[in-house]
N, C-alpha and C positions, 0 to 999 in steps of 0.2 A: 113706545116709551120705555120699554126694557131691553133695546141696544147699548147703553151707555151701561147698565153694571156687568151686559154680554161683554162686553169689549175691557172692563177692566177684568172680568174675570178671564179673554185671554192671554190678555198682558201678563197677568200674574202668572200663569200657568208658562209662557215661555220665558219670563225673567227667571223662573224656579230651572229651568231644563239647560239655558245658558249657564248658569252660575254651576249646577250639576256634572255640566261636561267642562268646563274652567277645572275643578276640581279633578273630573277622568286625567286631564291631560298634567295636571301637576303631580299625581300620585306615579302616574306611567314615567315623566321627566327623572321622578324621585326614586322612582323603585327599580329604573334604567341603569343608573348609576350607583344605587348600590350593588345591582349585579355586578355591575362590570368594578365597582372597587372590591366586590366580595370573589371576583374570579383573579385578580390582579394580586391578591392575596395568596394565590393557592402559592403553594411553591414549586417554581421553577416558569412559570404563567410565562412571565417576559423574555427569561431565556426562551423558552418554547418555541415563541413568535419570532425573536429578533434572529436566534441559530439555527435550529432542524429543520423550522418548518413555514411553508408561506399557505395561504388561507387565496385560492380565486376562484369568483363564480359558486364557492360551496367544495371546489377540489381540493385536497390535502396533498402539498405535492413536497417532496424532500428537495432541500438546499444540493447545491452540488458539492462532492466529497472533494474534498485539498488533500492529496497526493503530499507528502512530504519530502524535502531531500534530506537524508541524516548526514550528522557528523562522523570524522571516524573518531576510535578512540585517541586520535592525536593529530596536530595540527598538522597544516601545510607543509612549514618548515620542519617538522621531526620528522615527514614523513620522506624527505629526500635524504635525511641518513638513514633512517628505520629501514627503507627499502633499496637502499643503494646496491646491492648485491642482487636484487630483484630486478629495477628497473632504473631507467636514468631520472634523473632530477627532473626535466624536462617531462615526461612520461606519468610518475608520479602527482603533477598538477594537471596534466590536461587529461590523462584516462579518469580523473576526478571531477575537477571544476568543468569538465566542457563534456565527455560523453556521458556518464556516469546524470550528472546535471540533466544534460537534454535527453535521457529517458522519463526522468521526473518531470518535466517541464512539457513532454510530448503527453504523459498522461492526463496531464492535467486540459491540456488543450481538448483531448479525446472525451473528457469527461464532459466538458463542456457544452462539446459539439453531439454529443448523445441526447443530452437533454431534449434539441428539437430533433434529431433524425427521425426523417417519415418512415416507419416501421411498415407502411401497407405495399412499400416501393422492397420489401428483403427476396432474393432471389439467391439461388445458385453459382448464378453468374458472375454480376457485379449491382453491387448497392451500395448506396453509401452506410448503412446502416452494417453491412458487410464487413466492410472495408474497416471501418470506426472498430470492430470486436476483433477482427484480427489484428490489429496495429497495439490494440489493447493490451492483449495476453504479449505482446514481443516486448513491448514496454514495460507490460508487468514486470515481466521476467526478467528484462534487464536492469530494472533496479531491485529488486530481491536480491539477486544473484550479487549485485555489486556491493549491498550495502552487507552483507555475507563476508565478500572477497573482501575488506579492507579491515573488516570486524577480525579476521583469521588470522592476518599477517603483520606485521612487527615484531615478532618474536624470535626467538636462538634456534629453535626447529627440537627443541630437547622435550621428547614425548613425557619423558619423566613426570612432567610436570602437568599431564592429563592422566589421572590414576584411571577415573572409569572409563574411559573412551577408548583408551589403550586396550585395557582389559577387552574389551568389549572389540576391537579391533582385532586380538590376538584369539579368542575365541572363536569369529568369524570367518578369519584368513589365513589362521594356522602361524603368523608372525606377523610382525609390522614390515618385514622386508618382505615378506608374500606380499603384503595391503600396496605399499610403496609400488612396485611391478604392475600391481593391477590397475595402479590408478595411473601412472604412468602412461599406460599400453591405453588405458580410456582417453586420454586430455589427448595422446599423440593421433589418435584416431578420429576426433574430432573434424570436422569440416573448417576451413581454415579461418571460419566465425563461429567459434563452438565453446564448450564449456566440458569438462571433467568434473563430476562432485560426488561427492560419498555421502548419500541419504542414507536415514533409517525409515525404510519403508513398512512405516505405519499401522498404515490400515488391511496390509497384506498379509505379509511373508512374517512381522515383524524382526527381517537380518538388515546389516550395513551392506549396501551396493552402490560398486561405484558405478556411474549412472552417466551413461555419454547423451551430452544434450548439445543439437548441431542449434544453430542463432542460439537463442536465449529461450528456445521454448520445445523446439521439435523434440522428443525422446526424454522430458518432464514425466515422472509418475507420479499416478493419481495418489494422495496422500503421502507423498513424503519429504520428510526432514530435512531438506538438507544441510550442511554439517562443514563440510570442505568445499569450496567451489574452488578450481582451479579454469582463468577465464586463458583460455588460446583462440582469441581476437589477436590478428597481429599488428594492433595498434598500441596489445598488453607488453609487448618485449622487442620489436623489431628496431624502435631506435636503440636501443643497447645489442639484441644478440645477433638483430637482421632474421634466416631463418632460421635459427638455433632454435626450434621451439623446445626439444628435449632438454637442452641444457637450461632454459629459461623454467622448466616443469620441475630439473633439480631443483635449481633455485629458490623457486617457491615450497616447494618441502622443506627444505633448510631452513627457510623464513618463516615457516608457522608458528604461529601462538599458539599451544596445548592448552594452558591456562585458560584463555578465553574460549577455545573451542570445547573444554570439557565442562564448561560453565553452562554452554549452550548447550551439550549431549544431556548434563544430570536435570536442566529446565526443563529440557520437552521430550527426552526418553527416559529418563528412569524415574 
């Protein structure tokens, strides 16, 4: 005869334990979302998510980096009289919009394709993980170096107008006509894909060398500057000089910007 207040007193005791965890799960809904409005809050929260960074499985992995193409200091069209003494009109837009271009545009691919390259496959020999880092640094190298070459030139070739670089040229090389010679004798030296430039090497010697680098990369030193690029690619002068490369290396001396390149020497050397 004392089953029926057993039984209500289980009821009561699981009615209390429902309504108890009703309550768990509304505090946890409640306090769920204040975290995440209280983290949303933080600054930079959404940028975080939506730009640098993606969240899988618990891994923190970075976005892939965009490679940029730069402008030069002057358009298309200024740049076929800017450089007319330099190179032909023709030349002018395509060593820009089309190779210059497709080094940025191969980086950007490369970058891509890293993200999943199998790293457990890297050999000596040939890997694709190989292949993706050397293509890399050529690439690199050819848009440094370009976006450099187009920064230097437009100009009357009148050193004047580079007070510390000069100085610093004439201290180095005993005159700017010693500097001119040496750099000269480097770009004609060149491999017939090569580069002349005059670094301030850095992290070394701290002097200006002019610096023979065959493609875009081979004969680079570690830390430095560079200042001048002079490119002898003969895609740089051959429809105007054919193989004149010397005379096209005048030329390009003639056509420097002192202005902008001492802009660049007082930024990152002095």
């Amino acid at each position: 005869m004392q089953s029926a207040p057993a039984d209500a007193e289980v009821l009561s005791v699981l009615k209390d334990k429902r309504m108890k965890n009703d309550l768990s799960r509304r505090n946890f809904i409640r306090n769920s979302a204040l975290g995440i409005t209280s983290f949303a809050l933080l600054p930079g929260f959404f940028r975080n998510i939506t730009k640098n960074k993606i969240t899988q499985k618990g891994v923190t992995k970075k976005m892939t980096y965009e490679w940029k193409f730069n402008k030069r200091p002057y358009s298309d069209e200024e740049a076929k009289t800017l450089l007319k003494d330099l190179a032909s009109a023709e030349t002018t837009d395509w060593h820009y919009n089309t190779h210059h271009k497709g080094y940025v545009t191969f980086l950007n691919n490369i970058e891509k394709e890293l993200e999943t390259a199998d790293r457990t496959k890297a050999n000596g020999n040939y890997s694709q993980i190989g292949e993706l880092k050397r293509r890399q640094t050529w690439n690199h190298g050819g848009t440094v170096l370009h976006d450099l070459y187009w920064e230097v030139l437009g100009g009357d070739g009148d050193i004047s107008k580079g007070k510390e670089i000069s100085e610093a040229i004439i201290s180095e090389f005993g005159s700017i006509d010693k500097w001119k010679e040496d750099f000269k004798a480097t770009s004609l030296s060149a491999k017939l894909s090569g580069w002349g430039v005059l670094v301030y090497d850095r992290l070394y010697s701290g002097r200006l060398l002019n610096v023979l680098v065959d493609e875009h990369h081979y004969g680079a030193i570690w830390g430095g500057i560079p200042l001048i690029p002079c490119d002898v690619f003969e895609h740089a002068y051959y429809h105007k000089d054919g193989p004149g490369r010397a005379k096209y290396i005048d030329n390009l001396i003639n056509n420097l910007h002192w202005g902008r390149i001492n802009d660049r020497f007082v930024k990152f050397v002095k």
